[in-house]
GUTOR-909934 format. One record per residue: residue in one letter; x, z, y of N, C-alpha, C in turn. Coordinates in pm, whole numbers, plus 50000, padded with zeros to 5 digits. Atoms other than C-alpha are relative to their C-alpha. Layout:
# residues N
AXZYXZYXZY...
# end
This chain:
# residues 389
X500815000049879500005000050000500845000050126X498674998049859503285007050255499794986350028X499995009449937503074969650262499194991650083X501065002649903499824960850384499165008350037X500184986149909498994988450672498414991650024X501425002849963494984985550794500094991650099X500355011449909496184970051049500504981649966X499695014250078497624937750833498524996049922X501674998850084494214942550656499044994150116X500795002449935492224937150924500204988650085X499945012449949491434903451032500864989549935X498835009750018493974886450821498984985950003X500425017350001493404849150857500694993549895X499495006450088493864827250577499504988049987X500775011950017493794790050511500384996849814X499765002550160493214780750119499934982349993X500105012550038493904745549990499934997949865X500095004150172493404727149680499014998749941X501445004250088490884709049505500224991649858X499595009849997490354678149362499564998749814X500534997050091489664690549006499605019049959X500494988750025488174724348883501235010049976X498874997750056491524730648742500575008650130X499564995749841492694736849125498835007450066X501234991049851489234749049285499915009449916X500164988150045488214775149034501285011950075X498964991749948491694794649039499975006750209X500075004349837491274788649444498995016250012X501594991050010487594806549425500465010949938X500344987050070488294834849215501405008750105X498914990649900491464846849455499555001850089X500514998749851489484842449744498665010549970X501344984450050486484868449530500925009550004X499404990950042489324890349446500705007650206X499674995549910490614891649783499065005950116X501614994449917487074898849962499665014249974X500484986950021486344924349773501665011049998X498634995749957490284939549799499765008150152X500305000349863489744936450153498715012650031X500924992249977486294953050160500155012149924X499864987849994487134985050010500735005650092X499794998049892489054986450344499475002350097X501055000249878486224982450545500374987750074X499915008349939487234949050649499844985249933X500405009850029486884912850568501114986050052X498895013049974489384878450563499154992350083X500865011849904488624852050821500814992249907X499055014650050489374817650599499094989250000X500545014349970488834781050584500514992949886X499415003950132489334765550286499924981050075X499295009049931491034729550369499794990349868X499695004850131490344699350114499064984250028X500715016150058488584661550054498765001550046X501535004649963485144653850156499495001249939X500755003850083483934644049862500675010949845X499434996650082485714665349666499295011749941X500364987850036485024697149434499665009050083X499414987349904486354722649663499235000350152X501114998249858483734712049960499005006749942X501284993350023480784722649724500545011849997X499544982250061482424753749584500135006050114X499474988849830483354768249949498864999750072X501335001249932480104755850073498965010349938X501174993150091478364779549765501115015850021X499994986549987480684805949843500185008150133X499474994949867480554809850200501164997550073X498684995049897483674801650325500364982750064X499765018749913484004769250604501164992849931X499625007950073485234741950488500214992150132X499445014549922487644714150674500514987149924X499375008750062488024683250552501204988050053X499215010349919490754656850593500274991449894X499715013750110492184624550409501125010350003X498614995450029494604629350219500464985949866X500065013850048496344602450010501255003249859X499624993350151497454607249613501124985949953X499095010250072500804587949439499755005949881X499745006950180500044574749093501335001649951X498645010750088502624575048861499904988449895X500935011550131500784548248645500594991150101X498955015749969502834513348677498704994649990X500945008549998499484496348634499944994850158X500495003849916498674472548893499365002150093X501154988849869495794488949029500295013050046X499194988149902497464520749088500784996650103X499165003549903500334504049245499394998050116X500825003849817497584490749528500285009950059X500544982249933496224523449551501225008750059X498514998749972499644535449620500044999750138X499925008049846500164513249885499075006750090X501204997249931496614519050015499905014950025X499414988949888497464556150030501075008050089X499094999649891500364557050177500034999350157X500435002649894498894547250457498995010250086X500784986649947496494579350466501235007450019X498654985450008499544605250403499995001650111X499464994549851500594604750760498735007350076X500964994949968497184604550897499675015049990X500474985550051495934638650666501305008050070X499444989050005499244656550736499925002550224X500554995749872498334650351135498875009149993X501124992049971494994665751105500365013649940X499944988050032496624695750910500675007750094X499244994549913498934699951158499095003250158X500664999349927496224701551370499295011549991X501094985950073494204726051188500425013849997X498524989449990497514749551136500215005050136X500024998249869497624749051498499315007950034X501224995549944494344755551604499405010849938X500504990350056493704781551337501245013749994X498764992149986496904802051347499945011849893X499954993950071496874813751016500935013649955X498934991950033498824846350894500384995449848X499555004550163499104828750517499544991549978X500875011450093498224799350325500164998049907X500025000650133497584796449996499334983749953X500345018650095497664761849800499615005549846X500444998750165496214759249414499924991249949X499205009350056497774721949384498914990550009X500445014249958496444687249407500234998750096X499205007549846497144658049623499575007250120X500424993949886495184676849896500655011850094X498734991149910497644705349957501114993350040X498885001949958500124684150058500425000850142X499885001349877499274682350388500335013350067X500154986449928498304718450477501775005749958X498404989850070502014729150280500704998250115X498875002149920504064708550486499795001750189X500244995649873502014716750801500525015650027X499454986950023502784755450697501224999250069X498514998849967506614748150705499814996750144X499925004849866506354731051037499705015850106X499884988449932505074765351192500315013149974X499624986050065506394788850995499535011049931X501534990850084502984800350815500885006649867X499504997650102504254817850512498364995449913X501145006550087502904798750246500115001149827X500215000450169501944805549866499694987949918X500715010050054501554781649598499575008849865X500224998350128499814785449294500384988849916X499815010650141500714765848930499065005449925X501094993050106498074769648694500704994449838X499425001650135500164751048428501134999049956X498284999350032503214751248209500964994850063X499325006749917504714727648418499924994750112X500675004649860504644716248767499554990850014X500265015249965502284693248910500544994350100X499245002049854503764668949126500095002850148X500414990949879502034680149443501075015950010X499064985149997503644716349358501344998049961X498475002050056506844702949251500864997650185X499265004549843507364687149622499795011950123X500224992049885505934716949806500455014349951X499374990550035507684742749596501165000150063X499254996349973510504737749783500415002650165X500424993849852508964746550111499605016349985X501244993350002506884774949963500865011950048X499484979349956507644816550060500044998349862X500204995050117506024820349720499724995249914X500615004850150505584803649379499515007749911X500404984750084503224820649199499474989249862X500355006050092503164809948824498795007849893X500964993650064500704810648554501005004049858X499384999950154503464812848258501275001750025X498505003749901507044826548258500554991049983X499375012050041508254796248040499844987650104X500145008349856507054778048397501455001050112X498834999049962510104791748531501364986950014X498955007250085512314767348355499844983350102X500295015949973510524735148530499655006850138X499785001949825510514750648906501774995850051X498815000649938513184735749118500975009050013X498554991350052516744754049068499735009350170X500354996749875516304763649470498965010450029X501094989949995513194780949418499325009249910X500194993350097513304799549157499985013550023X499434985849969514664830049326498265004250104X500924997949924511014826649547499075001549881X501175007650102508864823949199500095014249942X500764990450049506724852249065498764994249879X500634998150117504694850348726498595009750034X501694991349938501124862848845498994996349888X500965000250064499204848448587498954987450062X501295012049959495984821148627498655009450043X501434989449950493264837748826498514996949918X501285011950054489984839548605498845011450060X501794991649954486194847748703500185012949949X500324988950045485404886148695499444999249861X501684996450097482024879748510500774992049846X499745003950131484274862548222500675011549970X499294986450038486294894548168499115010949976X500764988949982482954914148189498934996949907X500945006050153481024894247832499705013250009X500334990950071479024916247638499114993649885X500325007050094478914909747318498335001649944X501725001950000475494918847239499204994150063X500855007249942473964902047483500264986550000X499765023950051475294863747406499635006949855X500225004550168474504874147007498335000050050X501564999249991470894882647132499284986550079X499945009349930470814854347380499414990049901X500215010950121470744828847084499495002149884X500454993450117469174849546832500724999249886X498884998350091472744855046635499765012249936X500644984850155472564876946298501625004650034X498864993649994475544900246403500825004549870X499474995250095476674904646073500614984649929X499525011950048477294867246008501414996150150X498675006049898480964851746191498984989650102X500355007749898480174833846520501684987550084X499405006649968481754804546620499544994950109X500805005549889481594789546962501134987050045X499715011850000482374753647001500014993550181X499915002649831483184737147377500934996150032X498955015849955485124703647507499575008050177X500124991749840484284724047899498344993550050X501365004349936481954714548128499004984950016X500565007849980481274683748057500204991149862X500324999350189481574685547666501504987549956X499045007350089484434664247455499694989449901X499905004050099483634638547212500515002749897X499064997150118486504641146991499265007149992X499884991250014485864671046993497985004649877X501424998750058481714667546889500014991149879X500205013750109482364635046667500335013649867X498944999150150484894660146467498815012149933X500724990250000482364690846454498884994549923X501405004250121479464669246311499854998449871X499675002050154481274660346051500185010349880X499764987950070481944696945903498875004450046X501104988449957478404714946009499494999549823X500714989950184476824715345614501015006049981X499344992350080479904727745506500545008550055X499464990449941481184753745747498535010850073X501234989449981477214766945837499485012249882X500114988450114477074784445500500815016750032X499004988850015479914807745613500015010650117X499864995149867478964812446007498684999050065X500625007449904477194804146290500184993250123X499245005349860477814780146597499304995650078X500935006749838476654774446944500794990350056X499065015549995478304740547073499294999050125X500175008149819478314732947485501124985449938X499495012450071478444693247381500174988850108X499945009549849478074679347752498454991449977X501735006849992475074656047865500204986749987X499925015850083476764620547742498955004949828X500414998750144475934635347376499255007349957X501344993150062473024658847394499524990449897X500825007850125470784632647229500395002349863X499325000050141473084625146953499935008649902X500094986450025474014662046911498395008949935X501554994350078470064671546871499394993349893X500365004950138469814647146645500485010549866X499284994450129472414662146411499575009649953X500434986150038470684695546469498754994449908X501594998250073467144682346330500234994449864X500105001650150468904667446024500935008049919X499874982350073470674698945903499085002249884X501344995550113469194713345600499185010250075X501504992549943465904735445659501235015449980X498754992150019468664767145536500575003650079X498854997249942471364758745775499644997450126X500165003449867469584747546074499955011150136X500174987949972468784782546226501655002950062X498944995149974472734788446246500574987350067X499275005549917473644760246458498454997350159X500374998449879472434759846849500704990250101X498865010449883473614726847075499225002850181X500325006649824473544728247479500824992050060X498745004849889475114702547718500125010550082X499374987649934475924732047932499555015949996X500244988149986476404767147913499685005050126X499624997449897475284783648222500255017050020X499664986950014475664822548291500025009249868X499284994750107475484830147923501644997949946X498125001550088479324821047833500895009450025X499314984750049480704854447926499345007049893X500674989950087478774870547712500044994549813X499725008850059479014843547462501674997649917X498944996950044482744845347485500105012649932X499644984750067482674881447421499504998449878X500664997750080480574876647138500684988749872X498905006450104482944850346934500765001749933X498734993650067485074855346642501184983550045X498825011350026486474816646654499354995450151X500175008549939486774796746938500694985850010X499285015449996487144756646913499734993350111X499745004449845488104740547270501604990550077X498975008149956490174720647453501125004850046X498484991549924493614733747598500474999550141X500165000549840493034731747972500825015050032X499874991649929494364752048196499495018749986X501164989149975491564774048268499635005549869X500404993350106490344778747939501185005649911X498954987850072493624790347760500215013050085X499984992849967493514811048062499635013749977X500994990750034490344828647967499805001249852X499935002250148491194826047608500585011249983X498754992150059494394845647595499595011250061X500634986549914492804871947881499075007049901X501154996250113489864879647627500775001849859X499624997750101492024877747336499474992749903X501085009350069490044853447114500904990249889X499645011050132490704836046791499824988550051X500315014749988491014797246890500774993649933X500015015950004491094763046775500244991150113X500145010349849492344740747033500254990349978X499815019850044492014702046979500634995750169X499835007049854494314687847348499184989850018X500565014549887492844664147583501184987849935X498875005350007495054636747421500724991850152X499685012049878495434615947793500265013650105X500234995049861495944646648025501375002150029X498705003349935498464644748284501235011149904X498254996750054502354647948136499465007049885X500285000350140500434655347801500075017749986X500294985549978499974691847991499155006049845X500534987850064497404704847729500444996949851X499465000350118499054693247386501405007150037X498624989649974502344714547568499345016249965X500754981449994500044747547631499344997849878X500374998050167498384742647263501065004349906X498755001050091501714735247098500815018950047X499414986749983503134769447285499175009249946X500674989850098500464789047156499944999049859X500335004550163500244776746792501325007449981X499024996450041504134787146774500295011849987X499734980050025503694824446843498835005749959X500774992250101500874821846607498185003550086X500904993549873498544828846923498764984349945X501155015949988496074793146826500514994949920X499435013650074496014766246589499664989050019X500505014749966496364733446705499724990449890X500115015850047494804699646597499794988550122X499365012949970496594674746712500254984949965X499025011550100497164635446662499384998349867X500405002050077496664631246327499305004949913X499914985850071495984665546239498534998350067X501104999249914492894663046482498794992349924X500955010650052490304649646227498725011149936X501244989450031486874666946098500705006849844X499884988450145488684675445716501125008550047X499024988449976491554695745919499075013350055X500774989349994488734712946086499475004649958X500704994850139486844720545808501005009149909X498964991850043489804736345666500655006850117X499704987849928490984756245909498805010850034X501034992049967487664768445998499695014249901X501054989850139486364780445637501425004949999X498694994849982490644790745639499595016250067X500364988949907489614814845902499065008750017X500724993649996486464823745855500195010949827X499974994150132487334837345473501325012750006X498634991150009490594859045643499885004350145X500334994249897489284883645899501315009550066X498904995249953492824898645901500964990550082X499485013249882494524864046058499415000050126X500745002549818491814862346315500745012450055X499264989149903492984895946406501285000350053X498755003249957496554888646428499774988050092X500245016249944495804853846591499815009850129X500404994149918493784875846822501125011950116X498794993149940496584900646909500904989850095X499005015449932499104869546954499154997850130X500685005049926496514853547198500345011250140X500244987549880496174888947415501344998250070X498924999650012499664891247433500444991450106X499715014649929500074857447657499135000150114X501524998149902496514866747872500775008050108X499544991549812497024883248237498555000250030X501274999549928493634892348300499705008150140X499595000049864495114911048598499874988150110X499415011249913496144874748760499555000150150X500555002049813493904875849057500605007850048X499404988049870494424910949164501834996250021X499014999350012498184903049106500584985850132X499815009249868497904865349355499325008150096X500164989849915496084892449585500995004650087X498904991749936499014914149605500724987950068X498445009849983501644883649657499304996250141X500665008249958498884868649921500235012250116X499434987749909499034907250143500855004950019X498544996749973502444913050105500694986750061X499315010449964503724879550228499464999650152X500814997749890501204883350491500455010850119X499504986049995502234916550586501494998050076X498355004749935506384903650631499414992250107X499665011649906505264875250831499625006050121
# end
């Protein structure tokens, strides 16, 4: 507390950046809850402006949580040799200058005491407007390795705040000595499940294994094709609720109505979960999901038996890295590649569901890697930097 006195508390001004995907706005959102309420057991309250795209994520989300919103261009380099990137390239190159005027405008006119980035092309502007006046500025990484945006403005930043220490290794040699391990900020209300109330939710027989199936918010193929293929033979042993997205509801309800009369009862499809999935999570022995960011976040925080099939196409082949690191310390078992097919899941599943002592170890492993601290911990880094400047 020596470092941030009531009077650093009061009134701090902050500008947040970073959108562009959920990946960047969530993390964003849940530091800016953590720091509100931080703040308000002070008796005081942050003035901020969250800084980002028009059209982007990060206008609705700031617009639903209260906090003004500025937008500006901002202009994204491809690394895709394709043709049509290359335009695009070109064609934003030509924004860059533009956006980092209007940040430098914004930086100005708002005279922030901190700024916090949470990566995509969109922080680039507000970062390098930071340096220009001397804002002390945070970045967040949410993944094993830097994205390019945070790779170029890590070596402006006060503070690198990572989600992993093995992230260490891939910040610039220069800024390493500025880089802190905070963890991936996740929602309260996911740290706050209760398992009884997601088994009751869906009318789950608590005495049978629960499996909970989920490609994110906007469901997976792979991930449903591979699942259809094992439901007679892995419903005998469990039960599963499946967020399948709203391309493949249809499909998905098909599969449910031709189930046997037996097994139908123990499987449950929605294209989206909405405020049941804390409770839901809490209430899971297995979880099968993609290897995002966010969700190994809230995986390893909760502690949770998973299955993680990667995104095979996601940038620098990020979530087959964070799968592959967990599978090795035992923490997840990936399917991958070739390995990624409905008879590996079918065997690992009934694997798992027949050896309640693995899940538990799995489960340990998993915890082990979680920071369900993370927010309060980008908090601290966010009032103490604040605080020096």
């Amino acid at each position: 507390m020596s470092l941030y006195s009531a009077s650093h508390l009061r009134g701090l001004r902050m500008i947040v950046t970073g959108g562009g995907t959920g990946g960047h706005t969530y993390p964003a959102l849940t530091a800016i809850t953590a720091l509100r309420a931080r703040l308000a057991a002070s008796g005081t309250e942050p003035e901020l402006l969250w800084v980002g795209v028009r059209d982007g994520l990060e206008a609705r989300i700031a617009t639903r949580a209260g906090v003004p919103f500025r937008a500006i261009v901002a202009g994204k380099l491809r690394r895709s040799t394709s043709p049509r990137d290359l335009l695009r390239n070109v064609a934003d190159a030509f924004r860059i200058p533009f956006g980092v005027l209007q940040a430098v405008a914004i930086v100005a006119r708002t005279k922030p005491a901190v700024v916090l980035s949470t990566g995509g092309y969109v922080s680039v502007p507000i970062g390098l407007a930071a340096r220009l006046f001397g804002v002390p500025y945070l970045l967040h990484e949410q993944t094993l390795s830097l994205g390019l945006a945070n790779r170029i403005l890590s070596r402006v930043a006060t503070r690198v705040l990572l989600s992993h220490e093995s992230s260490t290794a891939h910040v610039p040699a220069r800024a390493r000595g500025r880089s802190v391990v905070t963890g991936n900020p996740i929602r309260a209300e996911i740290l706050a499940g209760d398992r009884a109330k997601g088994l009751a939710a869906f009318g789950l027989d608590p005495a049978v294994p629960f499996v909970l199936v989920t490609g994110g918010a906007t469901g997976a193929r792979q991930v449903n094709r591979m699942l259809t293929a094992v439901l007679p033979d892995v419903l005998p042993y469990c039960q599963v609720v499946h967020q399948c997205g709203s391309l493949d509801i249809a499909e998905m309800r098909q599969v449910a109505a031709g189930l046997p009369p037996a097994l139908a009862h123990r499987y449950r499809v929605l294209d989206f979960i909405h405020d049941e999935m804390p409770d839901l999570l809490a209430a899971a022995d297995i979880v099968v999901a993609r290897s995002g960011a966010g969700t190994v976040a809230e995986l390893t925080a909760l502690g949770k038996t998973c299955v993680l099939v990667p995104y095979p196409y996601s940038a620098g082949g990020e979530q087959r890295v964070a799968a592959r690191t967990l599978a090795a310390e035992g923490a997840a078992i990936m399917l991958d590649g070739d390995e990624a097919t409905p008879d590996q899941l079918r065997h690992t599943l009934r694997t798992l569901l027949a050896d309640p002592a693995r899940r538990a170890a799995m489960s340990r492993a998993a915890a082990a890697h979680g920071r369900p601290d993370a927010a309060d911990r980008v908090v601290a880094e966010i009032l103490a930097v604040a605080a020096r400047g």
